[in-house]
BADREN-314553 format. One record per atom (N, C-alpha, C): atom name; residue number from 1; x negated, y negated, z negated. Coordinates in pm, whole numbers, plus 50000, padded with zeros to 5 digits. Last residue first. Layout:
N
<papa atome="CA" num="NUM" X="X" Y="Y" Z="Z"/>
...
***
This chain:
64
<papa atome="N" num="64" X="26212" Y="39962" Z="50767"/>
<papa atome="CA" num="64" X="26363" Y="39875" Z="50834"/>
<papa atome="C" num="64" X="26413" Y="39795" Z="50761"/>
<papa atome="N" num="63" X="25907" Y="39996" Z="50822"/>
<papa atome="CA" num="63" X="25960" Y="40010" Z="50705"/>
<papa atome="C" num="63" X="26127" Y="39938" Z="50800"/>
<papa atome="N" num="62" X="25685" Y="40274" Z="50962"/>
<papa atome="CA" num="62" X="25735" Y="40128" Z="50985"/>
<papa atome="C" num="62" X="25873" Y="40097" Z="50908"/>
<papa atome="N" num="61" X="25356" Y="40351" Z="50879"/>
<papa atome="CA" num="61" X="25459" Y="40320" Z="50831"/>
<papa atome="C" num="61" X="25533" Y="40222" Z="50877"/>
<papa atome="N" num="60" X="25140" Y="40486" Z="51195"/>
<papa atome="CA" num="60" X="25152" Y="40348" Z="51049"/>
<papa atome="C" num="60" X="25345" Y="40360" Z="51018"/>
<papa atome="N" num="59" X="25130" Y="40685" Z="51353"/>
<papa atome="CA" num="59" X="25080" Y="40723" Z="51190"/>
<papa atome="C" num="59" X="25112" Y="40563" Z="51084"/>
<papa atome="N" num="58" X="25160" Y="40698" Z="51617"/>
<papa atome="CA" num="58" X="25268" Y="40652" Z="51521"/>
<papa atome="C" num="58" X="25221" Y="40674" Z="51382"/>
<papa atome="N" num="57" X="25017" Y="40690" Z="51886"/>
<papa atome="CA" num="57" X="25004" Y="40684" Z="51731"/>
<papa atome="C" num="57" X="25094" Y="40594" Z="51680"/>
<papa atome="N" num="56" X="24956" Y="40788" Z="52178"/>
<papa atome="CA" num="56" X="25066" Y="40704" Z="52095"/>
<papa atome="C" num="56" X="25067" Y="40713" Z="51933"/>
<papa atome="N" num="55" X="24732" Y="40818" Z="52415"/>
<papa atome="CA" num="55" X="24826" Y="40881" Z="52348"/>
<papa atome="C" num="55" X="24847" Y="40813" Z="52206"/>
<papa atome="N" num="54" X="24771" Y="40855" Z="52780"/>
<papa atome="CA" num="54" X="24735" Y="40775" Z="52660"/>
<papa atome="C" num="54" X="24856" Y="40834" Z="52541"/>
<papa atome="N" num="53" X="24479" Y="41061" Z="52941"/>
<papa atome="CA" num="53" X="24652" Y="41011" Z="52879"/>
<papa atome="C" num="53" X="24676" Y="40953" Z="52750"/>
<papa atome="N" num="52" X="24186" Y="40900" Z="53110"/>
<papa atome="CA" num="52" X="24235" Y="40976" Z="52957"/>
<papa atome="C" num="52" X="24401" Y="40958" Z="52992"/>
<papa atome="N" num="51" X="24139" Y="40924" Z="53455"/>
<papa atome="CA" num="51" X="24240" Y="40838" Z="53340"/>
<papa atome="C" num="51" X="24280" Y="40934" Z="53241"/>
<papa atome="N" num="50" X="23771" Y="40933" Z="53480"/>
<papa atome="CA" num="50" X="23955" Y="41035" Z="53524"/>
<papa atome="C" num="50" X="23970" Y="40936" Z="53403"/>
<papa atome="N" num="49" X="23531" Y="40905" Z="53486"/>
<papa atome="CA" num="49" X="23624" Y="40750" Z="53485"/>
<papa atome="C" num="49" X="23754" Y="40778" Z="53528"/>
<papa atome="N" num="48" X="23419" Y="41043" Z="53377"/>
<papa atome="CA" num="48" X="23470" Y="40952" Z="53256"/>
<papa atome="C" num="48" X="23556" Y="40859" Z="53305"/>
<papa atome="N" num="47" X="23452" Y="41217" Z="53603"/>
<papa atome="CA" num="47" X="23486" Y="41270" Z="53505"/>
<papa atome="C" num="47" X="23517" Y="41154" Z="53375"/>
<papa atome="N" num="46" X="23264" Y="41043" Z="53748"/>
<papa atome="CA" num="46" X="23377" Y="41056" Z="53808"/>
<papa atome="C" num="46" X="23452" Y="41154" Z="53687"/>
<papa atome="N" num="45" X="23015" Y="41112" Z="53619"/>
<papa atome="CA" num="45" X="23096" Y="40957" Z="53645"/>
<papa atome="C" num="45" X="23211" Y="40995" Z="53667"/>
<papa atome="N" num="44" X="22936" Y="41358" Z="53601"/>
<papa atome="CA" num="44" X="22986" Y="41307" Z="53502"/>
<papa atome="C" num="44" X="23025" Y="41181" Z="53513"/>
<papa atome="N" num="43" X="22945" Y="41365" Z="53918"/>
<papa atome="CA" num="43" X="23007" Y="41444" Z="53850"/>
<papa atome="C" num="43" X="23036" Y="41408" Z="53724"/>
<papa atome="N" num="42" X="22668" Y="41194" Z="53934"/>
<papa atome="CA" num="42" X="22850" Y="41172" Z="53979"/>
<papa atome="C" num="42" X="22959" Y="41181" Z="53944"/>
<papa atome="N" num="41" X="22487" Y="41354" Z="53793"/>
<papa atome="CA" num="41" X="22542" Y="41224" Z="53748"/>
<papa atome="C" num="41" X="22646" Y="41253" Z="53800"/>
<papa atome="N" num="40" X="22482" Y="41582" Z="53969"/>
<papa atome="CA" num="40" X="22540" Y="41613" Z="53861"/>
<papa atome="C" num="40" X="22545" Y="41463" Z="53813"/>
<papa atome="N" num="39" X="22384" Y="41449" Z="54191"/>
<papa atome="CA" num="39" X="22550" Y="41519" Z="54206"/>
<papa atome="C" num="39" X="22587" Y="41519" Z="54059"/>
<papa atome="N" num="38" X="22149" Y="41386" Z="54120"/>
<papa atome="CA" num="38" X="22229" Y="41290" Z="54175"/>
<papa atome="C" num="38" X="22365" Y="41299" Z="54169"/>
<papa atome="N" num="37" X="22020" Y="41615" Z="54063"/>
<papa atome="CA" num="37" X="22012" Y="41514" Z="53976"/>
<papa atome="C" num="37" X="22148" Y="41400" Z="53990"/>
<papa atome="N" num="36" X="22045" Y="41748" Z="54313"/>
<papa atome="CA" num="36" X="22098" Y="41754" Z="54243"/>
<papa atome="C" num="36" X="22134" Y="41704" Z="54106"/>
<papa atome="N" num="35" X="21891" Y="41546" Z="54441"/>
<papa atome="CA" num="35" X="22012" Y="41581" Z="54505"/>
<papa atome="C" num="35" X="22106" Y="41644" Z="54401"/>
<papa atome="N" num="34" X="21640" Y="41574" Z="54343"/>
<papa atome="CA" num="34" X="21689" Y="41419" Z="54332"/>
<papa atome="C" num="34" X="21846" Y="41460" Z="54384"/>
<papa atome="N" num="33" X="21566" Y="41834" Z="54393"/>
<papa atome="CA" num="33" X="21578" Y="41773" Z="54258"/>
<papa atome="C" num="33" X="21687" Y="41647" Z="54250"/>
<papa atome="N" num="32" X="21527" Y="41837" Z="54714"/>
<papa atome="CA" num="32" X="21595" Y="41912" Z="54642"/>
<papa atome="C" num="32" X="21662" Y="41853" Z="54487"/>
<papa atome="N" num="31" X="21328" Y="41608" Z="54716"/>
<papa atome="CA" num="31" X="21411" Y="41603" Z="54764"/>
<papa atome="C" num="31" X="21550" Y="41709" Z="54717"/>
<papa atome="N" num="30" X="21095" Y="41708" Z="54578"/>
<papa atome="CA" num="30" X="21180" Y="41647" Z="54520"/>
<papa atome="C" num="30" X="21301" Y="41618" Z="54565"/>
<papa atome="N" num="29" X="20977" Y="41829" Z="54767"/>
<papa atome="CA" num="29" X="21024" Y="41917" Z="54696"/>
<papa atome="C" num="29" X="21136" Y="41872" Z="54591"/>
<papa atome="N" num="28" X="20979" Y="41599" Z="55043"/>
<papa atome="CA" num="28" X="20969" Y="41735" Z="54979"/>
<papa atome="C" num="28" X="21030" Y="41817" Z="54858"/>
<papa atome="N" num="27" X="21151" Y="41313" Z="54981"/>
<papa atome="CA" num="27" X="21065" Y="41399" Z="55043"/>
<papa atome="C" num="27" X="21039" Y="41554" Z="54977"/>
<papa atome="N" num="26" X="21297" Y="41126" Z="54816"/>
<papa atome="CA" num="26" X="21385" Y="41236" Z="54923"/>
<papa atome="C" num="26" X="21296" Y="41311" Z="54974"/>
<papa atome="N" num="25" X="21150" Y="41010" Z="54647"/>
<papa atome="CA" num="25" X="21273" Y="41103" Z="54607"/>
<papa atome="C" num="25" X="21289" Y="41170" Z="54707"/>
<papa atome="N" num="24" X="21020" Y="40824" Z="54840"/>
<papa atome="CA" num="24" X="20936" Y="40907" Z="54821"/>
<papa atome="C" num="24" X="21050" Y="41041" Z="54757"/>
<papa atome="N" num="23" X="21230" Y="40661" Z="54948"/>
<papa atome="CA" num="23" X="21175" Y="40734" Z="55025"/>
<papa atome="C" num="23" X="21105" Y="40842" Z="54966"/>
<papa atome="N" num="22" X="21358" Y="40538" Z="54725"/>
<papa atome="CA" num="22" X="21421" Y="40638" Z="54747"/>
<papa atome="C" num="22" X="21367" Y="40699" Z="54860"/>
<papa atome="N" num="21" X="21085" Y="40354" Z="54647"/>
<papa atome="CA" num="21" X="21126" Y="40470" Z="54574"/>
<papa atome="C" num="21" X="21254" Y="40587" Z="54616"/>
<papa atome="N" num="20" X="21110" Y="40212" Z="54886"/>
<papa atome="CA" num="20" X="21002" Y="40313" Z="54857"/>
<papa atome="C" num="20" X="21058" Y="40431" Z="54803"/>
<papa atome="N" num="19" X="21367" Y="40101" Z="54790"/>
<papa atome="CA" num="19" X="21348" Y="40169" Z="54976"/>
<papa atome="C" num="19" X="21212" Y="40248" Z="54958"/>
<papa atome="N" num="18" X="21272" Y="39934" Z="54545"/>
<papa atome="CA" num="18" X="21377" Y="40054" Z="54593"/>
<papa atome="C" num="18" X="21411" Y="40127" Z="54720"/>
<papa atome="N" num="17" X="21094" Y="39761" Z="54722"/>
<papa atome="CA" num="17" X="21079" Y="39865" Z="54638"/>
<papa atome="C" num="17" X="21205" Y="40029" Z="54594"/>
<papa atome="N" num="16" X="21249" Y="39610" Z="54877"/>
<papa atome="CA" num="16" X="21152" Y="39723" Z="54952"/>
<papa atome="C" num="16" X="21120" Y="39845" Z="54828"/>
<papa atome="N" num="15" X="21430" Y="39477" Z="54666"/>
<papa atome="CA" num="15" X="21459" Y="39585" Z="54759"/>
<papa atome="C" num="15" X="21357" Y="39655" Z="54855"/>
<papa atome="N" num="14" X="21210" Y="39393" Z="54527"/>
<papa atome="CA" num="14" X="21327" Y="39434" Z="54471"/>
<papa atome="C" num="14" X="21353" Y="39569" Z="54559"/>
<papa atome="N" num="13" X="21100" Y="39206" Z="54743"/>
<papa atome="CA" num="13" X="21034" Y="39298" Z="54666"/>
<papa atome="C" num="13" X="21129" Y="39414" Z="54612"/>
<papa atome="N" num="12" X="21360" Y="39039" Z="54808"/>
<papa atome="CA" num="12" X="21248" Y="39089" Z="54934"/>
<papa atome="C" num="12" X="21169" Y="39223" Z="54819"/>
<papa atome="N" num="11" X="21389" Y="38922" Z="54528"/>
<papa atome="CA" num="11" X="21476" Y="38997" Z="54618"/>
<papa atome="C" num="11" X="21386" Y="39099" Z="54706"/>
<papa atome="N" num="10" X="21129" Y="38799" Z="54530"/>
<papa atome="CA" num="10" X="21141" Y="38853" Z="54459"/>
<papa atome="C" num="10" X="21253" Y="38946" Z="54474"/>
<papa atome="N" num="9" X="21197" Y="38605" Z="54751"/>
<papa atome="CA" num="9" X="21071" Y="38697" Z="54772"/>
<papa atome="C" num="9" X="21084" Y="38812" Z="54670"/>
<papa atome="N" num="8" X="21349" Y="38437" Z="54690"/>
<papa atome="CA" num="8" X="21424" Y="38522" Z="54796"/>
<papa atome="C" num="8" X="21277" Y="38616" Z="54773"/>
<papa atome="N" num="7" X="21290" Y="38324" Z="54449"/>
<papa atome="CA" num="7" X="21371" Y="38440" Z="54434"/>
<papa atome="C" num="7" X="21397" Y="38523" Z="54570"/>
<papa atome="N" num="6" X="21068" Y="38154" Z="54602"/>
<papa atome="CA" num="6" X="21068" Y="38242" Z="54457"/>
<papa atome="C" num="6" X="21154" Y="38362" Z="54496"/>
<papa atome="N" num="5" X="21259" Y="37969" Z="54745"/>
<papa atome="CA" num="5" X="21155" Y="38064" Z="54799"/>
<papa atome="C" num="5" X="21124" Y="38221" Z="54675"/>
<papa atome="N" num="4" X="21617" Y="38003" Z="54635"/>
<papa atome="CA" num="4" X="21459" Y="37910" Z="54629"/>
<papa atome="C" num="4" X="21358" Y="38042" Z="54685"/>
<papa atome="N" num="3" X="21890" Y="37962" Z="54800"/>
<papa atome="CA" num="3" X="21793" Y="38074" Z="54701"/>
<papa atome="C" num="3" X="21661" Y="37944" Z="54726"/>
<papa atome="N" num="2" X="22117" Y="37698" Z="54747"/>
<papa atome="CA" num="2" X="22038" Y="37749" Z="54802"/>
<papa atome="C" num="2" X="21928" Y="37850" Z="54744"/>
<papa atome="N" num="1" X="22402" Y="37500" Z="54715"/>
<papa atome="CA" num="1" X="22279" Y="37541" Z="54651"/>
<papa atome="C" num="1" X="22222" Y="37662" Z="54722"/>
***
């Protein structure tokens, strides 16, 4: 099976568009902004995705 004209164009768009939009981010003044906008996401990615320790609940009654 094969992309159909449609979608490869709509791809084609997709991605020029996002090649705009990270051209215009990186220019001037925004360029600054978008950098740090960018780090500080990361930063909270890479922070949710540290391994919690897992921790063990024993609170249910276990009867013998």
């Amino acid at each position: 099976m094969g992309m159909t004209t449609t979608k490869k164009i709509m791809l084609g768009v997709g991605v020029a568009g996002g090649a705009l939009l990270a051209a215009w981010l990186l220019t001037g003044d925004r360029k600054t902004k978008t950098k740090e906008f960018v780090a500080k996401k990361a930063e909270v990615l890479k922070r949710s995705l540290k391994k919690q320790p897992k921790v063990y609940d024993d609170s249910e009654v276990h009867y013998v």
